[in-house]
C-alpha positions as CSV (number, residue, x, y, z in Angstrom):
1,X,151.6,126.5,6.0
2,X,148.5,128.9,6.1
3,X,148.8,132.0,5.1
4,X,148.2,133.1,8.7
5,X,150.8,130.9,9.8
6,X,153.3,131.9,7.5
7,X,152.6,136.3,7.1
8,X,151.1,135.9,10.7
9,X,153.1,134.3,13.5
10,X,156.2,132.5,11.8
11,X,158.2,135.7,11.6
12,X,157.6,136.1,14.4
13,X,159.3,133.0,15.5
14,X,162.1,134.0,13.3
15,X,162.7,137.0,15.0
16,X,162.3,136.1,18.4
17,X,164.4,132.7,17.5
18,X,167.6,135.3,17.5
19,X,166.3,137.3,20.5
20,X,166.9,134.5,22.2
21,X,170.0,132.6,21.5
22,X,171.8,135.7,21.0
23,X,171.4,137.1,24.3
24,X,172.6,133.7,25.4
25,X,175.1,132.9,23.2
26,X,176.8,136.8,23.3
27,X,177.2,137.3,27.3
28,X,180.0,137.6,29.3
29,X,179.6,139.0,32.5
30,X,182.8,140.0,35.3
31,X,182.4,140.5,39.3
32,X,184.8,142.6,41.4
33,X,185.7,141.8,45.2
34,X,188.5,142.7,47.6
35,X,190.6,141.3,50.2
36,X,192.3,143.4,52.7
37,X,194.8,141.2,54.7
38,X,195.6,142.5,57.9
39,X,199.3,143.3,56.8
40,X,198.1,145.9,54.2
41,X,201.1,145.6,51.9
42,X,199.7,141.8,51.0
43,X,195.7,142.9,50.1
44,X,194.7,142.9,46.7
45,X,191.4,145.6,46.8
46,X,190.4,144.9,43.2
47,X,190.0,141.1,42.1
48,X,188.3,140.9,39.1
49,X,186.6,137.6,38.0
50,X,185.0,137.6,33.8
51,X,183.3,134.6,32.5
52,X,181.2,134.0,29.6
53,X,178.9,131.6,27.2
54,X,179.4,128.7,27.5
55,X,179.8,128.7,31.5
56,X,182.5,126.9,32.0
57,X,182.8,127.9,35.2
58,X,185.2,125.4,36.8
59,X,187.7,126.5,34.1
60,X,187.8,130.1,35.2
61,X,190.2,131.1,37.4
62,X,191.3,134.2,39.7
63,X,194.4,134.7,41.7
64,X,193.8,135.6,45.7
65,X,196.1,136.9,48.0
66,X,196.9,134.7,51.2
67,X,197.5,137.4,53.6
68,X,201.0,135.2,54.4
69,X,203.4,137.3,52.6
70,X,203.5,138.7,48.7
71,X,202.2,135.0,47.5
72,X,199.0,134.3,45.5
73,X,197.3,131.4,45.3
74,X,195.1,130.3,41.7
75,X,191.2,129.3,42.8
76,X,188.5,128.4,40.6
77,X,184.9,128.7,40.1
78,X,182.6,125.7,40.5
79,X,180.2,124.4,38.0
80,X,180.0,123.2,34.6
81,X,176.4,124.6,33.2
82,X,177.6,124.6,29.2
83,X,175.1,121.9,28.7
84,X,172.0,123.3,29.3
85,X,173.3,126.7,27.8
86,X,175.0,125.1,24.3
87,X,171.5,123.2,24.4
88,X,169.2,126.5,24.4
89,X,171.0,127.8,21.8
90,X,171.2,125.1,19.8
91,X,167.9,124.9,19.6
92,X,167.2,128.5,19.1
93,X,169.7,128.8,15.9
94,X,168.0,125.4,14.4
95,X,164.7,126.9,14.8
96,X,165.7,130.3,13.5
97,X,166.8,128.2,10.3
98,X,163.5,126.0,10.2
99,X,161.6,128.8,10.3
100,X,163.7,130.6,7.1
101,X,163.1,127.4,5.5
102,X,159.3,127.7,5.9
103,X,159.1,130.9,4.7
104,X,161.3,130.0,1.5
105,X,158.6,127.6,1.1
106,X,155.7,129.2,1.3
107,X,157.0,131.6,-0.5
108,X,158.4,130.0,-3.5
109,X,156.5,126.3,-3.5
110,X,153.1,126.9,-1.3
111,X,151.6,124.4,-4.4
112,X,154.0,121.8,-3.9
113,X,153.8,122.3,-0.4
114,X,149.9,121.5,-0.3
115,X,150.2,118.6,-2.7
116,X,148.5,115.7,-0.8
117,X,148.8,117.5,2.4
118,X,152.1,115.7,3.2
119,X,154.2,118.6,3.1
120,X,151.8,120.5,6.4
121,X,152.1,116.5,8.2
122,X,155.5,116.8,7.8
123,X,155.6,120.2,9.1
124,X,153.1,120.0,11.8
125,X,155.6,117.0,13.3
126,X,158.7,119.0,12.8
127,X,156.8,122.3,14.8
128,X,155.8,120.0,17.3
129,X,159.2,118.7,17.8
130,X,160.2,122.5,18.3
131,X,157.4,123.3,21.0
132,X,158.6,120.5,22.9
133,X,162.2,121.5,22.2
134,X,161.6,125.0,23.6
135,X,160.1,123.5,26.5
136,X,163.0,121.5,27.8
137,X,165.5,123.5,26.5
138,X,163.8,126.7,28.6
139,X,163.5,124.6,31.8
140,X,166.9,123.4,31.6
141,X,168.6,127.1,30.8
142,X,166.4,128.3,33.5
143,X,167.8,126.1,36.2
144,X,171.5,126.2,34.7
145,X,170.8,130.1,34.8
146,X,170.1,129.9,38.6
147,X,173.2,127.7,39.2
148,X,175.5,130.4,37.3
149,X,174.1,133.4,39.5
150,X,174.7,130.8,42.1
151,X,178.0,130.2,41.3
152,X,179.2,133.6,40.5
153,X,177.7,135.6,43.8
154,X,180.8,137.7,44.8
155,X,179.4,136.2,48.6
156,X,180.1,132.2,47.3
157,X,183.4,133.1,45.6
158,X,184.6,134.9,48.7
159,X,184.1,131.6,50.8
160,X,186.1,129.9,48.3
161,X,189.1,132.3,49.4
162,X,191.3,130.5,52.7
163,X,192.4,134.0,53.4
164,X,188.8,135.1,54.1
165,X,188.2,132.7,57.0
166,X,190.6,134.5,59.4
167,X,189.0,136.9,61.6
168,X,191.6,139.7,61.2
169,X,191.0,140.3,57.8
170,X,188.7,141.4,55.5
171,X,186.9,140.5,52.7
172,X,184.0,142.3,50.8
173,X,182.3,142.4,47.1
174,X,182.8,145.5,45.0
175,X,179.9,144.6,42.3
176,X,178.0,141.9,41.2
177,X,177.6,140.5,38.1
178,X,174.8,141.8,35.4
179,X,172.9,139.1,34.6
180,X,169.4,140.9,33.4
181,X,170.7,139.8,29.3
182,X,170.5,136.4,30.7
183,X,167.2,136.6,32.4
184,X,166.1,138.1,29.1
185,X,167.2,135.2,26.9
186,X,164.9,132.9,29.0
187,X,162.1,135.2,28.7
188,X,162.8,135.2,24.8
189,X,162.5,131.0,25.3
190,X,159.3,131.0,27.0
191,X,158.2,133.7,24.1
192,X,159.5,130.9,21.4
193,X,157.6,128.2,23.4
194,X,154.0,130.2,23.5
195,X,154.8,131.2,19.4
196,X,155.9,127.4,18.0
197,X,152.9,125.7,20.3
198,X,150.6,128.7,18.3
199,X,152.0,127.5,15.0
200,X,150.9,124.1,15.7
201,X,147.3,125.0,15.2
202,X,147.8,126.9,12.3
203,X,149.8,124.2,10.0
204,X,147.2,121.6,12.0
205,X,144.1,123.3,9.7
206,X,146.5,122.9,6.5
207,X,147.0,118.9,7.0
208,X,143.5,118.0,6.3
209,X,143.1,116.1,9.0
210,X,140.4,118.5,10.4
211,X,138.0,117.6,7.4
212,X,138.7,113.9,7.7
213,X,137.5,113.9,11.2
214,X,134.6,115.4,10.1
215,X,134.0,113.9,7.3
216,X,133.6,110.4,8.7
217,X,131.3,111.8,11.3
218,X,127.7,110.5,10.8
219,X,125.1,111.4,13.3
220,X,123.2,108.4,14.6
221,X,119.8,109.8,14.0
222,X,119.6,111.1,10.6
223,X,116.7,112.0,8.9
224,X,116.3,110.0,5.5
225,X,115.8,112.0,2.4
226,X,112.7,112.6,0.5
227,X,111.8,110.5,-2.5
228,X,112.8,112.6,-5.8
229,X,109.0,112.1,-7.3
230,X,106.2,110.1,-6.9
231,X,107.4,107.3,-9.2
232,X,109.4,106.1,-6.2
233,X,108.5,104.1,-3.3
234,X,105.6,102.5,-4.7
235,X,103.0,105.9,-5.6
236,X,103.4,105.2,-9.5
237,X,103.9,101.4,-9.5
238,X,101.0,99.5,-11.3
239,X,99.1,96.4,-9.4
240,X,101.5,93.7,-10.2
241,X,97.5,91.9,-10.2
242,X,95.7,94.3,-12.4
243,X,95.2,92.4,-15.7
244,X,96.3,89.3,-14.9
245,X,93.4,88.0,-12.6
246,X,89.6,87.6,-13.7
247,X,87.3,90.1,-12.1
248,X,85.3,92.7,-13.1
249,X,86.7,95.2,-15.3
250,X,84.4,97.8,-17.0
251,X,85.7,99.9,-19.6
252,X,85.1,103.8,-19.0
253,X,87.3,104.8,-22.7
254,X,83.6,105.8,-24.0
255,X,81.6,109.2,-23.5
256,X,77.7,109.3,-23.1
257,X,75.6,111.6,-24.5
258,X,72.3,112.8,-25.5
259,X,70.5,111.1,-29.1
260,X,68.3,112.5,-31.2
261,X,65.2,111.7,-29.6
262,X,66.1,113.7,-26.3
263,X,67.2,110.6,-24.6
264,X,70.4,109.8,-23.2
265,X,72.3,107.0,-24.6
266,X,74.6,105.5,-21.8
267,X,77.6,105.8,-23.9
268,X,79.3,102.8,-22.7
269,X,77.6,98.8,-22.8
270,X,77.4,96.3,-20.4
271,X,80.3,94.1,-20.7
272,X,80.2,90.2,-19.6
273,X,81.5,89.3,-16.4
274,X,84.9,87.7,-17.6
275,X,87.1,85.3,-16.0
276,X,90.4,84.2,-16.5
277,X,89.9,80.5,-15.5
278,X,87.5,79.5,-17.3
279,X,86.0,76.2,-16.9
């Protein structure tokens, strides 16, 4: 973990981690309707209907009048969206606790951590798990959250009621129910997918894979570099024939000068033509 991922957007993560399976995990919501028989003495005006995480809906029940005397009759809701709900959470609480457990790390162990870079592969897999996790889990609370406002529309439930499809009497919602913690919660998923997908890139720079990509980079027209002196690439080499073929060779060791007389002496003599291969 990088500093920036750690101080920077992993608390983040934490916090928003709770935002969202809390408001999930906490709600419980209640409608009110009313049926008004035509015999007034057998309307009930104030029907209440709660329900609550985990959305068992078809296990929720509420008793409706008949309008045929004082009897009631037990009806249920329809749907069973616990599974895409349980799911969210799930995966909110686990990555709450991942993302503890990262800090604790970086906090306590960043050396061993870094050793080798296998603790950042290991963690950009796990935070790549999570971003794909917060995807699916997202979409699916999303869709289970439109089946429960669905399900629990004061308007569906009263067509659920046999009382309610006779003309003479009357049938009507009271309140719906608040749903805008719910609607938050999938907000606070979308938030969790945009932060873990963010963490990727941070604990990607910390597995070294970045500089091994580069490092076994070579461009394909590369410039050569310079010889370190002249004794290299053949400016200081001797003539591998110098010496060891006849030829001319006259010898310059000597100075010339002026003599006595005014004249100049040479100050070398004529050496013999010498040859190697003699006959």
């Amino acid at each position: 973990m990088s500093v920036a991922h750690d101080s920077g957007v992993l608390p983040w993560s934490c916090i928003f981690a709770i935002f969202a399976f809390s408001t999930c995990g906490s709600y419980s919501g209640e409608f009110k309707l009313s049926v008004e028989c035509k015999n007034r003495s057998e309307s009930d005006l104030g029907i209440e209907v709660s329900f609550e995480y985990p959305f068992r809906l078809h296990q929720v029940y509420f008793n409706a009048p008949t309008c045929k005397g004082p009897r009631t009759e037990r009806l249920f809701l329809t749907g069973d969206y616990s599974s895409s709900a349980e799911f969210f959470v799930t995966i909110g609480v686990f990555s709450f606790l991942y993302s503890m457990a990262a800090l604790s790390v970086y906090c306590f162990i960043l050396e061993k951590y870094r050793e080798n870079n296998k603790g950042a592969q290991i963690d950009f897999g796990v935070t790549a798990v999570f971003a794909f996790m917060w995807l699916v889990s997202s979409c699916a609370w999303a869709k289970g959250l439109s089946d429960v406002k669905t399900a629990t529309d004061p308007e569906e439930v009263i067509s659920l009621i046999p009382a309610c499809e006779e003309q003479e009497n009357r049938c009507r919602e009271i309140y719906d129910p608040k749903v805008s913690g719910l609607n938050t919660s999938v907000a606070f998923g979308f938030i969790n997918l945009i932060l873990w997908i963010g963490n990727l890139w941070f604990v990607f720079k910390e597995t070294g894979w970045m500089a091994a990509f580069a490092g076994t980079y070579v461009p394909s027209q590369e410039k050569q570099p310079a010889p370190d002196s002249f004794g290299q690439g053949g400016y200081g080499q001797q003539d591998p024939y110098a010496g060891s073929q006849g030829g001319y060779q006259p010898d310059y060791g000597q100075q010339g000068g002026y003599n006595e007389d005014g004249g100049y002496n040479q100050g070398y003599e004529q050496q013999p033509t010498s040859y190697s291969n003699q006959m």
